[in-house]
N, C-alpha and C positions, 0 to 999 in steps of 0.2 A: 504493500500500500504506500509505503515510504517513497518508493519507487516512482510510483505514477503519480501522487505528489509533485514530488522534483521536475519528471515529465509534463508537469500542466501549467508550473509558475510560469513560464516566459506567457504561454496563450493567456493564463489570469492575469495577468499586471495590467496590460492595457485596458482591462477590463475591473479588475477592482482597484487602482487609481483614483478614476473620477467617483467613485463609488465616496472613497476617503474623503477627497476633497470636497466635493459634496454634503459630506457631513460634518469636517470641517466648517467648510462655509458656513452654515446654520448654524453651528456654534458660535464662530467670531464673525459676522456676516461683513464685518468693517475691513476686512482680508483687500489690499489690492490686488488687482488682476495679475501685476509683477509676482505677488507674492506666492500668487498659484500658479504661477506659469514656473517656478522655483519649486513650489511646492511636489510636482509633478514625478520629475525624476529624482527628488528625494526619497521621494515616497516608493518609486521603481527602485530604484540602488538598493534600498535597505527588504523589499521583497525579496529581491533577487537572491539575497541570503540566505532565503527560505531553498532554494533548489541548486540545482548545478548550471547557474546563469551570474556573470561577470558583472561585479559593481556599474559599470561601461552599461554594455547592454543593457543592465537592469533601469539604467536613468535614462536611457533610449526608449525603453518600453512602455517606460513610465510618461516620457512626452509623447509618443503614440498615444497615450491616453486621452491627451489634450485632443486630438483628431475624433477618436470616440466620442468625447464630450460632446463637441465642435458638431457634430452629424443628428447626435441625438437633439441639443438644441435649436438646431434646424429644422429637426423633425418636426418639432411640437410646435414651432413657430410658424410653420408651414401649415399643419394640420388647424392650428388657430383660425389664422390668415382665410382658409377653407371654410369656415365652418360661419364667417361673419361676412365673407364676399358678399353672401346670397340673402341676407337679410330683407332686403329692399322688393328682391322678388316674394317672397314666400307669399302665399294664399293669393295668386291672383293678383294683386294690389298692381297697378297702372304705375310704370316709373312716370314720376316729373318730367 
């Protein structure tokens, strides 16, 4: 089990990162943007320690994370965006 462990850190870093940071944030929401973009591959380096992945890589993996964030925020900002376009149409109603 130890094994597959080790074998899964480098695929979880980029992925539990922003998870961190995240909850970070909400605890000190006052955080600059510098400070997560810092915060990122700190937070990768010292996982990395959890498996057979190189401090280097691990703070590599950990700024990958910044792109995950990056995509999932878009998501939602996207899906927002969607969801308020069509207001104006709903029931019928005559645009101005």
């Amino acid at each position: 089990m130890n094994d597959l462990l080790a074998q899964l850190i480098p695929v979880l870093i980029p992925v539990v990162t922003p998870m961190i940071t995240a909850g970070v944030k909400r605890v000190a929401p006052k955080i600059p943007k510098l400070g997560v973009v810092i915060l990122q591959p700190v937070l990768g380096a010292t996982l990395a320690a959890l498996g057979d992945v190189t401090a280097l890589a691990g703070a590599g993996l950990g700024l990958a994370g910044i792109g995950v964030r990056e995509t999932v925020d878009q998501a939602k900002k996207a899906n927002g965006r969607r969801k308020t376009r069509n207001l104006g149409k709903a029931h019928g109603t005559p645009a101005a």
